[in-house]
C-alpha positions as CSV (number, residue, x, y, z in Angstrom):
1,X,0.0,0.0,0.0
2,X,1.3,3.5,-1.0
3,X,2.0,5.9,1.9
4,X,1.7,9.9,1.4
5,X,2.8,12.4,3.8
6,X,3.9,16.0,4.2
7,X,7.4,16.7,6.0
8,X,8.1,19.8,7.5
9,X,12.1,20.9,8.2
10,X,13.6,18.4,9.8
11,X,10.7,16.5,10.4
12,X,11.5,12.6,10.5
13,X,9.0,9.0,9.9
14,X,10.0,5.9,11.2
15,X,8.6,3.1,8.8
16,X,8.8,-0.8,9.3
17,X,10.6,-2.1,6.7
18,X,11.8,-6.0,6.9
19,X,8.9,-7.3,8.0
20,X,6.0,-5.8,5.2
21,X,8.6,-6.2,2.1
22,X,12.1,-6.7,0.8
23,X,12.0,-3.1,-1.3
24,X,11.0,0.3,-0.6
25,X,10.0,2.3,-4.1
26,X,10.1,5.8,-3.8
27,X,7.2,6.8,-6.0
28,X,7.0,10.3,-5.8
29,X,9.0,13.0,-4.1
30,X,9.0,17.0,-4.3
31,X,12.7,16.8,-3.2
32,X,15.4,14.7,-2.0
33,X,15.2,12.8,1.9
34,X,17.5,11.1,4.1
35,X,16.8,7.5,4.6
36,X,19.1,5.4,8.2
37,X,18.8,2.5,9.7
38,X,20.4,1.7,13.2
39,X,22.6,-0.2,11.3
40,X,22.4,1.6,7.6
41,X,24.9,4.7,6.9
42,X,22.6,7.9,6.6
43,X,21.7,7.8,2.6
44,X,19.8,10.4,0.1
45,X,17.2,9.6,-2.1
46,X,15.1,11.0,-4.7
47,X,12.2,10.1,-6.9
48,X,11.9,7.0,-8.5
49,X,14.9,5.4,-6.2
50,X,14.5,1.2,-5.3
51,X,16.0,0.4,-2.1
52,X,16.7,-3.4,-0.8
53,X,15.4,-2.8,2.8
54,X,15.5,-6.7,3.9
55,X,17.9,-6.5,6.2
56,X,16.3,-3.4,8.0
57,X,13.0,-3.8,10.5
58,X,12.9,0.1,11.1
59,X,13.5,2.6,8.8
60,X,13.8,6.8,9.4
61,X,13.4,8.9,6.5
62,X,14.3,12.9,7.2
63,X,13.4,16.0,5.4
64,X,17.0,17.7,5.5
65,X,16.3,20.5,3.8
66,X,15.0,23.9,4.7
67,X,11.1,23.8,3.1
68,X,8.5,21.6,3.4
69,X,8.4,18.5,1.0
70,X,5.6,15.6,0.2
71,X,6.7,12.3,-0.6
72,X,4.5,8.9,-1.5
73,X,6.4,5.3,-0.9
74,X,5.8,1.7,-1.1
75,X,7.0,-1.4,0.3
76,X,6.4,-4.1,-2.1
77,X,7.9,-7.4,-2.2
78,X,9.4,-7.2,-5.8
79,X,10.6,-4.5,-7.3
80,X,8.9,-2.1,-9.5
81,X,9.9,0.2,-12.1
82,X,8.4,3.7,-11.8
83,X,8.0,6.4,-14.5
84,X,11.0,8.2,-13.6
85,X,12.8,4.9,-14.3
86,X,11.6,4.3,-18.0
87,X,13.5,7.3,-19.2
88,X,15.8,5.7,-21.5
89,X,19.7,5.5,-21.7
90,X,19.4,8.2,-24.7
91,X,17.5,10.3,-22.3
92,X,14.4,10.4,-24.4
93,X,11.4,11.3,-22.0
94,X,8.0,10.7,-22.6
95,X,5.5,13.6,-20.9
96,X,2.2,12.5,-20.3
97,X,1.0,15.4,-18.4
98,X,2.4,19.3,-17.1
99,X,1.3,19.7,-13.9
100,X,2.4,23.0,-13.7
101,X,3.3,26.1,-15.6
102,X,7.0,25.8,-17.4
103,X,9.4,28.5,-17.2
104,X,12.0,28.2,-20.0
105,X,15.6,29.9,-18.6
106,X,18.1,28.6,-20.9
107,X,18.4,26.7,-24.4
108,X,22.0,24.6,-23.6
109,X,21.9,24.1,-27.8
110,X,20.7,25.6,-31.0
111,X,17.1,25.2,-32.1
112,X,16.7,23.9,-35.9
113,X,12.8,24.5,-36.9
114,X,12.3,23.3,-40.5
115,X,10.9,24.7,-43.1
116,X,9.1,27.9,-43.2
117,X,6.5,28.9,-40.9
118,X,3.6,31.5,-41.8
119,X,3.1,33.4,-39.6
120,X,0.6,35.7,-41.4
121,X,-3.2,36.2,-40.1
122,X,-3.9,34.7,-43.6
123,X,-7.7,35.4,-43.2
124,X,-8.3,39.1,-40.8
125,X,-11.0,40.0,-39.1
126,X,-12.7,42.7,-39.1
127,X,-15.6,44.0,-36.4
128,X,-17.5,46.5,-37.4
129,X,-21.0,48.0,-36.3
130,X,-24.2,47.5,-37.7
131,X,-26.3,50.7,-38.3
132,X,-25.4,52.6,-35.7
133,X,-24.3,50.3,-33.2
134,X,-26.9,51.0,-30.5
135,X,-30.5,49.8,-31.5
136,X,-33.2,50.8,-29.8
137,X,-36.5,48.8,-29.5
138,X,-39.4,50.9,-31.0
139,X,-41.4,48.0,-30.1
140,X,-40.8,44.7,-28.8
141,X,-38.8,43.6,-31.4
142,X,-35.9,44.3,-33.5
143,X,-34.7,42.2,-36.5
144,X,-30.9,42.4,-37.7
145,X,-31.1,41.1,-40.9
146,X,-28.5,38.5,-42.6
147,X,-25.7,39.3,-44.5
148,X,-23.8,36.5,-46.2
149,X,-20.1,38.2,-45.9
150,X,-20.6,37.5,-41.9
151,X,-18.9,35.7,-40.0
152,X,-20.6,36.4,-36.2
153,X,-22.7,38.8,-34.8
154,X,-21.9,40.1,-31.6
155,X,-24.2,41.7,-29.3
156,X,-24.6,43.3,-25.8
157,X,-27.4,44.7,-23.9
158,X,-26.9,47.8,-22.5
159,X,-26.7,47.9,-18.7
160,X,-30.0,50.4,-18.1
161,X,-32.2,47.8,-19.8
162,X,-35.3,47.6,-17.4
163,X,-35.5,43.5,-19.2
164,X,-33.4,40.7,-20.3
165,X,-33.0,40.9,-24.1
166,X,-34.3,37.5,-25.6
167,X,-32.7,36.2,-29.1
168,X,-34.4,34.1,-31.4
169,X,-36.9,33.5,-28.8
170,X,-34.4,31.3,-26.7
171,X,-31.3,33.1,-25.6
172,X,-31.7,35.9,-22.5
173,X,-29.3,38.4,-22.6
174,X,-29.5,40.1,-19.2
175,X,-28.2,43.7,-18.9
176,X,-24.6,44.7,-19.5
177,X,-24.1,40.7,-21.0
178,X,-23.0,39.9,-24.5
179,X,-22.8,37.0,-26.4
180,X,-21.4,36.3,-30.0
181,X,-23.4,34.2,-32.5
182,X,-21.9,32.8,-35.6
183,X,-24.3,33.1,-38.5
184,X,-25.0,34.6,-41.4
185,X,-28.7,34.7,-41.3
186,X,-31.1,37.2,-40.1
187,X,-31.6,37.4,-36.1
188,X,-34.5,38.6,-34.1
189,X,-34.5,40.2,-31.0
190,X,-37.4,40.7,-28.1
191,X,-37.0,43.2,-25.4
192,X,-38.9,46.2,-23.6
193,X,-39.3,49.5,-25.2
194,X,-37.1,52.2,-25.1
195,X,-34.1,49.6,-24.4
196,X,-31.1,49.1,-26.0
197,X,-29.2,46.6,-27.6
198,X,-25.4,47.3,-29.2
199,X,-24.8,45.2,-32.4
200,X,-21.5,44.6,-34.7
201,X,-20.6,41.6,-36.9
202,X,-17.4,40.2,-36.9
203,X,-16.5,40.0,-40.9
C-alpha cells in the first residue's frame, strides 16, 4: 500500500521495513530525503529510487532541507519500475501530463525549426457595427437582418435595460451581458421599449 505524507524541516518518519517487504519504491518525491537504519549509513534519495530494505526492520526517512516536502512510498515485495525509471539511456522522455506552468531559462543548444512557418493572419477580421451600433426597441422587437459576408454577430445589452433581451426566442441576454453568434442569417430580438441593444458583426 502507497503511503503519502507532508514533511516539515527536519521533520522525521520511522517506517517498518523488513517485516512488510524486501523493497522500498520511492514513488513520488518534491525533493530529495535522508533514509538510516540503526545499522544503515545515513543515505539520500530522490524520486523514483528502489531500495533493498530486507535487512532493515525500522527505517527513518528525514526531510534535510529547509522547506516543506511531500513524498509517497511503497513497500512491495518485488521491485517495481516507476515512471522516472523508464526514461531511457538516450535520455528520451515521454511527458504524459504538465502539472504546472514551465518556465524556460536557458536553451543549452541551438534550435533547428524546418521549413518555413507562416506566420501571417492569412484570413483578418474585421468587427464592425451594424447601423449605428446601438439599436433601440421601438417595439418589442428588433430584426438584424442577414448578411452572407458575416462571420458572427456580436451583441450586448446595455446595462439600463429595465429586461433581459431575448434572441431568437431562446437566448436571454440580461443587462450589460454579451454573447457572439456565428451566423449569417437574419436574427431577431425581443425586449422592452425604449431599451437598447449594441450590435457589430465580426466580418
Amino acid at each position: 500500500m502507497r503511503q503519502k505524507h507532508t514533511l516539515t524541516q527536519g521533520q522525521a518518519i520511522n517506517v517498518s521495513a523488513g517485516q512488510n517487504g524486501r523493497y522500498l519504491i520511492m514513488r513520488e518525491a518534491t525533493d530529495t530525503v535522508t533514509l538510516r537504519s540503526d545499522n544503515l549509513r545515513p543515505v539520500e534519495i530522490e524520486r523514483g529510487d528502489t531500495v533493498d530494505v530486507s535487512d532493515y526492520d525500522t527505517l527513518t526517512i528525514t526531510n534535510h532541507h529547509d522547506s516543506t516536502l511531500s513524498l509517497e512510498f511503497q513497500i512491495t515485495d518485488i521491485p517495481v519500475i516507476t515512471r522516472a525509471q523508464k526514461i531511457g539511456a538516450n535520455n528520451l522522455i515521454g511527458i504524459d501530463r504538465i502539472e504546472e506552468p514551465v518556465k524556460v531559462s536557458e536553451i543549452l543548444e541551438p534550435v533547428t525549426v524546418g521549413g518555413v512557418i507562416d506566420t501571417r493572419i492569412k484570413d483578418p477580421v474585421s468587427l464592425r457595427a451594424i447601423g449605428s451600433g446601438a439599436l433601440t426597441f421601438e417595439s418589442n422587437t428588433l430584426t438584424i437582418e442577414g448578411d452572407d459576408n458575416r462571420r458572427s454577430l456580436v451583441l450586448q445589452a446595455a446595462d439600463t435595460n429595465a429586461e433581459s433581451v431575448v434572441i431568437q426566442g431562446v437566448l436571454r441576454l440580461r443587462s450589460g451581458g454579451d454573447t457572439t453568434i456565428n451566423t449569417r442569417d437574419s436574427v431577431t430580438l425581443s425586449g422592452a421599449q425604449g431599451d437598447v441593444i449594441y450590435v457589430g458583426e465580426l466580418v
